[in-house]
TORGU-215572 format. One record per atom (N, C-alpha, C, O, CB): x, y, z. Coordinates in pm, whole numbers, padded with zeros to 5 digits, always signed. Atoms other than C-alpha are relative to their C-alpha. Glycine has a CB too. Example, Ala and Ser with C-alpha at 12.3 -4.5 7.8 and 13.67 -1.06 7.14 Angstrom:
+00089-00119+00000/+01230-00450+00780/+00090+00120+00000/+00194+00118+00066/-00099+00003+00125/-00082-00119-00006/+01367-00106+00714/-00077+00109+00073/-00026+00220+00090/+00041+00046-00142/
***
This chain:
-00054+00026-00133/-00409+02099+05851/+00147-00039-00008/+00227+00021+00062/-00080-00109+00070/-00116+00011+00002/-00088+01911+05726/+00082+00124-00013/+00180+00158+00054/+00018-00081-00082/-00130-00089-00016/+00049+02202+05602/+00020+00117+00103/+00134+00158+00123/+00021+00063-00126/+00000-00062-00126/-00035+02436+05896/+00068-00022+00079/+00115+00080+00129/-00082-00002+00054/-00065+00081-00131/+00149+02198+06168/+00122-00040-00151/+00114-00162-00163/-00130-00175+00114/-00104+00009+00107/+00434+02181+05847/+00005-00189+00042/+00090-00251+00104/+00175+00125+00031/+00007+00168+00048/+00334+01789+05792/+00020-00057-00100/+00048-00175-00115/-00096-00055+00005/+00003+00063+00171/+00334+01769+05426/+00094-00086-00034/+00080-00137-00145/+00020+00105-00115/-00093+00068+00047/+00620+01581+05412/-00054-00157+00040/-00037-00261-00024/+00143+00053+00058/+00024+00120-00085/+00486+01318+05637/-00118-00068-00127/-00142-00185-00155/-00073+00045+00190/+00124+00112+00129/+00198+01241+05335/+00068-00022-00126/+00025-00114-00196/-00173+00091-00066/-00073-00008+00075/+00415+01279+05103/+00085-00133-00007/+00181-00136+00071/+00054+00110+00022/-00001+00141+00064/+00486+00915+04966/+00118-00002-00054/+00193-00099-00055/-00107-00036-00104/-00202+00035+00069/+00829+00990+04794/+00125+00055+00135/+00248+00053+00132/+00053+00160-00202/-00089-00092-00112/+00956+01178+05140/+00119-00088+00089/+00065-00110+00198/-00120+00069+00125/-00090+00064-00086/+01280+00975+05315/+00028+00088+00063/+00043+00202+00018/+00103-00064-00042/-00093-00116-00064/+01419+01135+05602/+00165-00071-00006/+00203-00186+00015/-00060+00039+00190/-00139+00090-00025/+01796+01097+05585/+00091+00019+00143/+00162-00071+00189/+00108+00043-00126/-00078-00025-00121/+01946+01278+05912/-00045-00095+00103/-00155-00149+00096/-00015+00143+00050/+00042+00036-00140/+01951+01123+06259/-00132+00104+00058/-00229+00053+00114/+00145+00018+00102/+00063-00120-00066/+01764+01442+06369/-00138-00007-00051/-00240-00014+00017/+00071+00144-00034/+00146+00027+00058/+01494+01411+06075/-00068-00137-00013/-00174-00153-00075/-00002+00047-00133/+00033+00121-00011/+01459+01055+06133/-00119+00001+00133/-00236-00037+00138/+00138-00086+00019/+00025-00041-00133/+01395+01150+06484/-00147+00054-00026/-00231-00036-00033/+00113+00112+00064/+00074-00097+00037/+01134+01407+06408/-00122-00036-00058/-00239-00007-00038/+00065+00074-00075/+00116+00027+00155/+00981+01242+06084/-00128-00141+00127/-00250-00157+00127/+00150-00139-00231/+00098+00099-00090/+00863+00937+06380/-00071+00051+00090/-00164-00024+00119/+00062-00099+00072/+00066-00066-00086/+00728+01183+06636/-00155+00101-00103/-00269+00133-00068/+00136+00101+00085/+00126-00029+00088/+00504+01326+06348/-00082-00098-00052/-00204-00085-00063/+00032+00065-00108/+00113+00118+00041/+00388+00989+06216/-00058-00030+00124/-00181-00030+00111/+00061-00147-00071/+00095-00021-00078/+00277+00948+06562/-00107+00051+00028/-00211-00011+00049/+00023+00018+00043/+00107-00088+00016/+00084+01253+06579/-00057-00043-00075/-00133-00131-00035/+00012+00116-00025/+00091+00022+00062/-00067+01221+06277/-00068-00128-00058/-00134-00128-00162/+00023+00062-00064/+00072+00135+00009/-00181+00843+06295/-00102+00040+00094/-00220+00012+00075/+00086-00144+00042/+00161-00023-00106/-00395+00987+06618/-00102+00081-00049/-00220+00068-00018/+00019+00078+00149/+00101-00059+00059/-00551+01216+06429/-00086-00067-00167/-00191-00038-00225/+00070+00139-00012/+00118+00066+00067/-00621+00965+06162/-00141-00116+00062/-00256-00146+00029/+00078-00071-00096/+00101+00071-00081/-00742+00737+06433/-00144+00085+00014/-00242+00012+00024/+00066-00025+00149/+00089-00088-00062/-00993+01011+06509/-00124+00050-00085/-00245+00059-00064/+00078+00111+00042/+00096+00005+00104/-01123+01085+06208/-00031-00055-00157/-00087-00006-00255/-00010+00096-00004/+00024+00053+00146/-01127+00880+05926/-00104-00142+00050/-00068-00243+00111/+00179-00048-00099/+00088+00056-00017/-01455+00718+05943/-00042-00118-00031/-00092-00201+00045/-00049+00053-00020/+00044+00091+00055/-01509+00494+05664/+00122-00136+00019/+00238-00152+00057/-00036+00056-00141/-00033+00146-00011/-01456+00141+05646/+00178-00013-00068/+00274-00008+00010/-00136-00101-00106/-00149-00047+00045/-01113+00163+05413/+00062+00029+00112/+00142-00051+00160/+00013+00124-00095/-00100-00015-00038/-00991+00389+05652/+00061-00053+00203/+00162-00062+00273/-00006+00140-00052/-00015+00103-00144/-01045+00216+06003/+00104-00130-00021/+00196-00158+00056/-00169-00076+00043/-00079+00121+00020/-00906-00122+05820/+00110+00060-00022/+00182-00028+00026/-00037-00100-00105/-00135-00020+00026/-00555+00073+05724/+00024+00054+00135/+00142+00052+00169/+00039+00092-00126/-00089-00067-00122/-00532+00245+06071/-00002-00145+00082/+00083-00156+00169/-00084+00160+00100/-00018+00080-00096/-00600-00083+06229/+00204-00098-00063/+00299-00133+00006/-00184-00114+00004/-00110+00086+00094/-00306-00271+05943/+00089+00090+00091/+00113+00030+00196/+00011+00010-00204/-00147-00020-00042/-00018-00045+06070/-00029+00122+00136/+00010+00239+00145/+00114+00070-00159/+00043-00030-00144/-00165+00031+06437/+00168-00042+00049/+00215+00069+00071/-00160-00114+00074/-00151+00060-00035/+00214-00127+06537/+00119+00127-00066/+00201+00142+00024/+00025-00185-00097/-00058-00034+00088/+00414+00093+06307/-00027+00141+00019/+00065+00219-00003/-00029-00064-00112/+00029-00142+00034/+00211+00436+06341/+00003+00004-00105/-00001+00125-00125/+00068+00096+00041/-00063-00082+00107/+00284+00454+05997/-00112+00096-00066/-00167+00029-00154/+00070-00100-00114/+00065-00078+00062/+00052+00753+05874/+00019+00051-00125/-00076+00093-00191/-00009+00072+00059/-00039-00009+00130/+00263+00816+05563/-00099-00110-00085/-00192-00080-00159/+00164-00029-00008/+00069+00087+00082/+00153+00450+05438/-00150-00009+00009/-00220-00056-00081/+00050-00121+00022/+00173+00014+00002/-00223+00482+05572/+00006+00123-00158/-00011+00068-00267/-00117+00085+00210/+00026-00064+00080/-00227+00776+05335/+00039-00051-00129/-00019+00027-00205/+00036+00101+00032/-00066-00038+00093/-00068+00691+05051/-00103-00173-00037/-00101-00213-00153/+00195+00045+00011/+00061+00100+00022/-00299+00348+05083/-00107+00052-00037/-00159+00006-00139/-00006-00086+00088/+00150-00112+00023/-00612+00607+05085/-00002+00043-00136/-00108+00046-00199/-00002+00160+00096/+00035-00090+00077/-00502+00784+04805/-00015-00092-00114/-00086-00057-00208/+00089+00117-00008/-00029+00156+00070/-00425+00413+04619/-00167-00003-00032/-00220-00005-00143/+00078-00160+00130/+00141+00049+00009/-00786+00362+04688/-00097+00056-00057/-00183+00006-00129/-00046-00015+00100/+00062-00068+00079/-00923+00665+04607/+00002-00002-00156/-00096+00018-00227/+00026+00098+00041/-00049-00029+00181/-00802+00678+04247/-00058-00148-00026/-00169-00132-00077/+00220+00027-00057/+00071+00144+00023/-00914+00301+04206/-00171+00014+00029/-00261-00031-00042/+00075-00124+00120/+00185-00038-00031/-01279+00405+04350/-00055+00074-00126/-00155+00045-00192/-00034+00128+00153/+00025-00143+00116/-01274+00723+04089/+00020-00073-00098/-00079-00043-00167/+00107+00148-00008/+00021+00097+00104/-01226+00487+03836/-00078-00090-00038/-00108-00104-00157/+00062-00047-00005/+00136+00099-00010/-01484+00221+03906/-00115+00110+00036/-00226+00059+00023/+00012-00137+00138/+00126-00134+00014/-01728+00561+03957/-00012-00021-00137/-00102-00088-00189/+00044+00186+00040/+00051-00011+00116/-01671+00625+03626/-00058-00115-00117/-00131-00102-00216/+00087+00064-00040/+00114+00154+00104/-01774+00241+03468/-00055-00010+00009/-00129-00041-00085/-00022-00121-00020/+00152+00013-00042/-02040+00235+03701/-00101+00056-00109/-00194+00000-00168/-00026+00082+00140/+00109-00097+00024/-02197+00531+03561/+00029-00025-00166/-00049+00041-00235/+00019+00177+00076/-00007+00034+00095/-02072+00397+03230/-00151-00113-00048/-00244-00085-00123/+00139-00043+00007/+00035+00063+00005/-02230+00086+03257/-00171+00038+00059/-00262-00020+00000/+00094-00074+00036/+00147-00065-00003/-02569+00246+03387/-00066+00046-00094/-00180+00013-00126/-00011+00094+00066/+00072-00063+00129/-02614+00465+03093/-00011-00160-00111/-00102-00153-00194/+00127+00160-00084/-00022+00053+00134/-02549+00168+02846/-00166-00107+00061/-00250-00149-00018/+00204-00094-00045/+00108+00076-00025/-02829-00035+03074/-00158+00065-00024/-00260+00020-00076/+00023-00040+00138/+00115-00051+00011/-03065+00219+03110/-00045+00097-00136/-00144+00170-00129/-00007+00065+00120/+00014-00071+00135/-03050+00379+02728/+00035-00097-00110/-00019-00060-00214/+00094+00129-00012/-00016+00075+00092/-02935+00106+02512/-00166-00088-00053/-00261-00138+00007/+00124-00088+00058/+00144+00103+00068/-03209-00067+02265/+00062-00056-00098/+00168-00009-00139/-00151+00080-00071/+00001+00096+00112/-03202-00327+02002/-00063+00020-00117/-00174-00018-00157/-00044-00106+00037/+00084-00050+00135/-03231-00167+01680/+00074+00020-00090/+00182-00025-00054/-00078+00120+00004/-00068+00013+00073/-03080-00114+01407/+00214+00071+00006/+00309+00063-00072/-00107+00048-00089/-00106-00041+00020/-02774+00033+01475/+00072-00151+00075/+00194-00160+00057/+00022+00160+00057/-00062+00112-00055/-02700-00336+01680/+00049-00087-00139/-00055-00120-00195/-00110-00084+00107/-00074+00033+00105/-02490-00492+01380/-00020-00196+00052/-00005-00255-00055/+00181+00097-00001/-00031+00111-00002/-02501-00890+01532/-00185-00035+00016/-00275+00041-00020/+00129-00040+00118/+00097+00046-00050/-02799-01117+01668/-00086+00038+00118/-00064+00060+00237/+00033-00088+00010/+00079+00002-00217/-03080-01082+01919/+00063-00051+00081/+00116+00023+00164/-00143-00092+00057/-00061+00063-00088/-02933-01349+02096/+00163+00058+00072/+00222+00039+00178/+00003-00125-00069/-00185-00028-00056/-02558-01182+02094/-00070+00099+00048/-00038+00094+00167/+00167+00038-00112/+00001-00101-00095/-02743-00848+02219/-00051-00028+00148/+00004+00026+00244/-00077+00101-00058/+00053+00053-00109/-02922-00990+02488/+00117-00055+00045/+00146+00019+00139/-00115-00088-00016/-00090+00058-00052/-02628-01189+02577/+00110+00109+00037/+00177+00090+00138/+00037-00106-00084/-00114-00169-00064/-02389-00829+02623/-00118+00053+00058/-00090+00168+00023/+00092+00150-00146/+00115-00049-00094/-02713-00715+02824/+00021-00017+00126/+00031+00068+00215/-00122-00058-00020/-00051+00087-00101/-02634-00946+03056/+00110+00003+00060/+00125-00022+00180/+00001-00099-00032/-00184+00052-00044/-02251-00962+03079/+00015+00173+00059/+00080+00209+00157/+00158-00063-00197/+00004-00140-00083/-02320-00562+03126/-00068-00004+00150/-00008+00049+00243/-00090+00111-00088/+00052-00036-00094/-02548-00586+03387/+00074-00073+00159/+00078-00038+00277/-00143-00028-00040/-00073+00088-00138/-02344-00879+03592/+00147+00131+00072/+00179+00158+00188/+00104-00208-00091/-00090-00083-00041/-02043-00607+03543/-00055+00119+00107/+00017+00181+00185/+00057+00051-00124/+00070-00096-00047/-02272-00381+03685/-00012-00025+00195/+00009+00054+00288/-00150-00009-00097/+00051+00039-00136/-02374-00577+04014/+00131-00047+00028/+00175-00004+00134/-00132-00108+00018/-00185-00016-00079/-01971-00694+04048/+00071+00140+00094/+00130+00128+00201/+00120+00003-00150/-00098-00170-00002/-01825-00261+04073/-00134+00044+00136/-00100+00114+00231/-00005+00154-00231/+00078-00133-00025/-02177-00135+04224/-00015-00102+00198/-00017-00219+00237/-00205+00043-00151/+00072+00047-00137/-02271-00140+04624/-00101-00099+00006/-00170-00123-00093/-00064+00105+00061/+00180+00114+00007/-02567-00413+04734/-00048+00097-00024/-00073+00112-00143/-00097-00093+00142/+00112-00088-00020/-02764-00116+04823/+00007+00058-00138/-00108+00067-00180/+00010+00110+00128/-00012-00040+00096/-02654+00027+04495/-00079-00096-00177/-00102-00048-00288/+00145+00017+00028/+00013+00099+00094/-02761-00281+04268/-00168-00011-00028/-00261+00020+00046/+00073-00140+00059/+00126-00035+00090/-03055-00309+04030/-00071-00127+00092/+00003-00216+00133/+00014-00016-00209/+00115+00107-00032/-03361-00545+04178/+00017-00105-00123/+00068-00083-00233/-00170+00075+00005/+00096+00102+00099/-03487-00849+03997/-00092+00094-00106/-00053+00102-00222/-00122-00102+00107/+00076-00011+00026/-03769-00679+03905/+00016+00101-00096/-00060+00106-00193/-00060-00003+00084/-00081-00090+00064/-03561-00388+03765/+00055-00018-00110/+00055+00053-00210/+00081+00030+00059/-00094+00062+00131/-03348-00601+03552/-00112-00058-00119/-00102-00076-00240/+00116-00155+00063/+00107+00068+00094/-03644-00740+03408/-00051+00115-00108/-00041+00114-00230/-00140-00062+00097/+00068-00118+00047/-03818-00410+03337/+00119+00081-00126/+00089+00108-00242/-00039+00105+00157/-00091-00032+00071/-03469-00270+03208/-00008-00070-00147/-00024-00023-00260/+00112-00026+00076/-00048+00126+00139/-03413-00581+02964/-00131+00008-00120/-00109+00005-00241/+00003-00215+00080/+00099+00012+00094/-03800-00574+02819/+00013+00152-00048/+00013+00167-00171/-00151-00053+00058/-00032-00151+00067/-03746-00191+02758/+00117-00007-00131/+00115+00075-00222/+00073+00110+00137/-00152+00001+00062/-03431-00249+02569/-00043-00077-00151/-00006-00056-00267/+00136-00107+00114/+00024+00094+00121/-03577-00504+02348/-00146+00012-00027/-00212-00091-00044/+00043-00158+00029/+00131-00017-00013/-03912-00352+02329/-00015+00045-00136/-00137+00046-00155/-00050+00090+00116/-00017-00005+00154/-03843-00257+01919/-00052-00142-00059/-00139-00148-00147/+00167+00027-00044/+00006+00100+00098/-03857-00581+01804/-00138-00084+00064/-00140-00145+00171/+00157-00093-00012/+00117+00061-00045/-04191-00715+01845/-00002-00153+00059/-00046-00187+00169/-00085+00009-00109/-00047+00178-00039/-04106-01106+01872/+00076+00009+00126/+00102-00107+00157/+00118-00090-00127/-00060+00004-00132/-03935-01043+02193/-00141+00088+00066/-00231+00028+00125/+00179+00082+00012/+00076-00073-00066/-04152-00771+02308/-00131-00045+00037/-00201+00033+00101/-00006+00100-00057/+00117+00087-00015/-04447-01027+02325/-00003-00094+00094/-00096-00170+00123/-00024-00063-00105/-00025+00134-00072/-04269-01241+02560/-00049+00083+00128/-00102+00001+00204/+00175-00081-00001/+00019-00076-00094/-04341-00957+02836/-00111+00045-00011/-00142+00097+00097/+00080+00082+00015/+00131-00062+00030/-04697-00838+02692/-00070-00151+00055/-00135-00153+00160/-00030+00062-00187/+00060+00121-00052/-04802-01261+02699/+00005-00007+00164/-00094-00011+00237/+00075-00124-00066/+00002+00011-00170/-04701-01279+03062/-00086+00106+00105/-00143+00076+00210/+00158+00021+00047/+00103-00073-00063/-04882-00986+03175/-00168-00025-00029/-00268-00001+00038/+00035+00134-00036/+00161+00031+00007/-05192-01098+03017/-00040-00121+00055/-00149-00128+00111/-00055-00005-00142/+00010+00111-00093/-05163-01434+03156/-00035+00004+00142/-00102-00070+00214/+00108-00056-00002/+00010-00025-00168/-05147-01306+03485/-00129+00082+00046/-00203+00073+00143/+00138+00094+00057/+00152-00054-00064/-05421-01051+03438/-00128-00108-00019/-00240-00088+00027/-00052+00153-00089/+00109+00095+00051/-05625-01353+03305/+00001-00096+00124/-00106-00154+00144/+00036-00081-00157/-00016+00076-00116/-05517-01549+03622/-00079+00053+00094/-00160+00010+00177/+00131-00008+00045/+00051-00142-00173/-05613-01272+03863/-00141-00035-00043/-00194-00127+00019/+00048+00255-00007/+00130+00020+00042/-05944-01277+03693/-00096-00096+00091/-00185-00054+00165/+00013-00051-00134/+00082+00100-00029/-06077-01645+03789/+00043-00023+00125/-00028-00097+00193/-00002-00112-00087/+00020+00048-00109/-05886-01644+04105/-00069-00031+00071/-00130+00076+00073/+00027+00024+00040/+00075+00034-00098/-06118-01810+04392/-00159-00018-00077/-00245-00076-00011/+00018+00115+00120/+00099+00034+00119/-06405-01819+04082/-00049-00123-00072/-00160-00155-00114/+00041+00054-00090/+00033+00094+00086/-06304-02126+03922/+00114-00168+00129/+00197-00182+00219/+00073+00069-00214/-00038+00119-00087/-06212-02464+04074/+00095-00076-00059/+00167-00157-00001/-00108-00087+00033/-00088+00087+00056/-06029-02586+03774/+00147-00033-00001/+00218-00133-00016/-00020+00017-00089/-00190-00024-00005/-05675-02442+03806/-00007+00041+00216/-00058+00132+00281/+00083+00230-00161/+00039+00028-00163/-05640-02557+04222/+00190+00141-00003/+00225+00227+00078/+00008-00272+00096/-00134-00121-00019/-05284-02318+04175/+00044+00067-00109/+00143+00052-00180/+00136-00056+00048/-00001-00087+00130/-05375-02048+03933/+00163+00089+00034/+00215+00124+00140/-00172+00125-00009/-00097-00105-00035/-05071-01840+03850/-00053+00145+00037/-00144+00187-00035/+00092+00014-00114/-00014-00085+00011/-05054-01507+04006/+00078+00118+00002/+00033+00231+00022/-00045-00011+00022/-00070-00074-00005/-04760-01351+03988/+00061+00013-00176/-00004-00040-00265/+00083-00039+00119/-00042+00025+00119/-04546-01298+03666/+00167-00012+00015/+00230+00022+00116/-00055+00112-00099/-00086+00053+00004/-04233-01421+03551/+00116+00042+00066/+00112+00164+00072/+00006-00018-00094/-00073-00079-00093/-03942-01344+03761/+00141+00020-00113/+00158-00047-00215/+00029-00090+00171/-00110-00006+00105/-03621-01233+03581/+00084-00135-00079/+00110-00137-00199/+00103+00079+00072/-00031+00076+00041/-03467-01562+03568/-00076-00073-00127/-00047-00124-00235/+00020-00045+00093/+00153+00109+00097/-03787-01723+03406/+00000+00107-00137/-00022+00052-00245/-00236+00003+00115/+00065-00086+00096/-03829-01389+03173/+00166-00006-00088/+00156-00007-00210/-00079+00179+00075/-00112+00000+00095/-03450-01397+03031/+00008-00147-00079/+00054-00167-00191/+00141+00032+00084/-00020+00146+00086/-03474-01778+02949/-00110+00003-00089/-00082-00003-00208/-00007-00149+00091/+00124-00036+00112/-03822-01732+02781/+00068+00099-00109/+00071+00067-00228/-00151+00090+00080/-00039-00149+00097/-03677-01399+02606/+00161-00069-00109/+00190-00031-00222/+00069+00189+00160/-00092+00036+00071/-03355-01597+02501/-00058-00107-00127/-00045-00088-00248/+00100-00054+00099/+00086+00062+00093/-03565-01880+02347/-00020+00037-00098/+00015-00020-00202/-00094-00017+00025/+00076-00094+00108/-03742-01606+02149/+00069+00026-00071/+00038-00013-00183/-00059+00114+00027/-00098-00033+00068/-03437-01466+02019/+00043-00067-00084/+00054-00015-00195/+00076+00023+00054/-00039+00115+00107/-03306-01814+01851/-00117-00077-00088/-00109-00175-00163/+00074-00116+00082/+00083-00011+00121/-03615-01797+01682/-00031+00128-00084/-00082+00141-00195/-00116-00043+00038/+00017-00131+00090/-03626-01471+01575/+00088-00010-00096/+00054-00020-00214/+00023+00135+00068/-00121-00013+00076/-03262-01466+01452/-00036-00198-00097/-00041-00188-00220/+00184+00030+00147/+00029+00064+00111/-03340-01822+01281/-00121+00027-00095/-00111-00028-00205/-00004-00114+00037/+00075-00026+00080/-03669-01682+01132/+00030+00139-00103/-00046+00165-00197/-00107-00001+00076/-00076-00088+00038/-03458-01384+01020/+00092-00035-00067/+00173+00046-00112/+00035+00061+00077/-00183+00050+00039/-03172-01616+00892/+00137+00085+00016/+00238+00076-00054/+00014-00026-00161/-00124+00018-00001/-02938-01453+01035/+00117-00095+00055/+00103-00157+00161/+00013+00080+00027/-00096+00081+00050/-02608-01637+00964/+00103+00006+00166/+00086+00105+00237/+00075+00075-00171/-00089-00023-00075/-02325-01706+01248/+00055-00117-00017/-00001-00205+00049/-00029+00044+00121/-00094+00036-00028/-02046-01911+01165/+00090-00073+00087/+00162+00000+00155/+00011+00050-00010/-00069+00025-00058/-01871-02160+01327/+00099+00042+00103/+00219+00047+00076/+00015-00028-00055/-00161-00039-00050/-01663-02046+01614/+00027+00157-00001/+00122+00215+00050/+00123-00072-00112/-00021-00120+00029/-01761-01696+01487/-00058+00084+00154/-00111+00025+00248/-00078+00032-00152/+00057-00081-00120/-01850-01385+01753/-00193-00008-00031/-00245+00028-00137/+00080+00197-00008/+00113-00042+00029/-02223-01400+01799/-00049+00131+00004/-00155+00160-00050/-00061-00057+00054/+00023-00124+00035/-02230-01069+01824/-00023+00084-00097/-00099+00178-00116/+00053+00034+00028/+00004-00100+00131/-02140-00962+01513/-00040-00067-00098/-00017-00011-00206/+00127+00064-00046/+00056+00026+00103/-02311-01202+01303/-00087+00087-00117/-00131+00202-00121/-00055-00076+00048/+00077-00141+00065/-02477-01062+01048/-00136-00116-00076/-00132-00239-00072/+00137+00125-00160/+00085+00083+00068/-02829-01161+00828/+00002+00003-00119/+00057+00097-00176/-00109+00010+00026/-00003+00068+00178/-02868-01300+00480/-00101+00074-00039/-00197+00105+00033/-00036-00184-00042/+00160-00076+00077/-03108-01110+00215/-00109-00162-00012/-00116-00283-00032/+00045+00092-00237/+00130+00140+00049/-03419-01270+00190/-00116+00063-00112/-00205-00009-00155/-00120-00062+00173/
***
């Protein structure tokens, strides 16, 4: 459309007019084409920049704020979908070089990055993160027990519900993410001490490493 109605200059972000005449000209086009951004630029972004320089007309700067945004969006696309693959394919196995505890702990710092960049509607559940995290660490048996115990607890709960009189508030649900990462961290600083591996003062827990035994 810009260049049809010869506008291009008007989006065009490096464009000064210098004459009286194209001065003239260049403001009767930012007019125009602020009404036609009024008109159709739908999303949220671009309502808030037509409302910012509603005074001004300026349609050069709505655009050149759009395109600001775009390229900043297209960039956080691509971490997202970074940070997705590393949640939903990463495991704890040998190629992880530090501690349970340091992987589980970048599990985490991924997934918060994750729910910072991503939409609400876009963002993993509770119940998700949980499922994610026991998948991930589902190699190493000593963790992977912390999510097998809780399900059997619960099917063992379900069981005597309304049966038995002894437990007046049997559990029946199971652990909710909060409850299942602090249990699962626990586990870890026994694994990695029944493992001896070593970490250093002050050192990265990440990259600790373990002692022969």
């Amino acid at each position: 459309m810009v260049h049809a109605q010869d506008l291009a200059h008007v989006i065009d972000k490096d464009y000064i007019p210098m004459t009286p005449d194209d001065i003239a000209l260049f403001h009767l086009q930012q007019d125009y084409l602020y009404q036609v951004f009024q008109k159709i630029l739908a999303t949220d972004k671009g309502k808030e920049l037509v409302a910012k320089y509603t005074k001004q007309c300026d349609a050069q700067q709505i655009y050149r704020n759009l395109l600001a945004h775009s390229q900043i969006s297209a960039a956080a696309d691509v971490e997202l979908e970074a940070l997705d693959n590393f949640l939903q394919n990463s495991r704890l196995d040998g190629t992880w070089k530090g501690t349970t505890a340091g992987y589980v702990a970048h599990w985490q710092t991924q997934m918060h990055a994750h729910d910072e960049l991503a939409e609400e509607a876009d963002r993993h559940t509770d119940s998700t993160k949980k499922r994610m995290l026991a998948h991930a660490v589902a190699g190493i048996p000593d963790l992977a027990s912390i999510r097998d115990t809780d399900e059997v607890f619960l099917a063992m709960a379900s069981n005597v519900v309304g049966t038995s009189s002894d437990s007046p508030h049997p559990r029946t649900t199971c652990m909710n993410y909060e409850q299942y990462t602090a249990a699962l961290a626990a586990a870890c600083v026994r694994y990695d001490t029944k493992h001896h591996t070593i970490c250093p003062p002050h050192s990265n827990p990440y990259h600790c490493q373990r002692t022969c035994t």
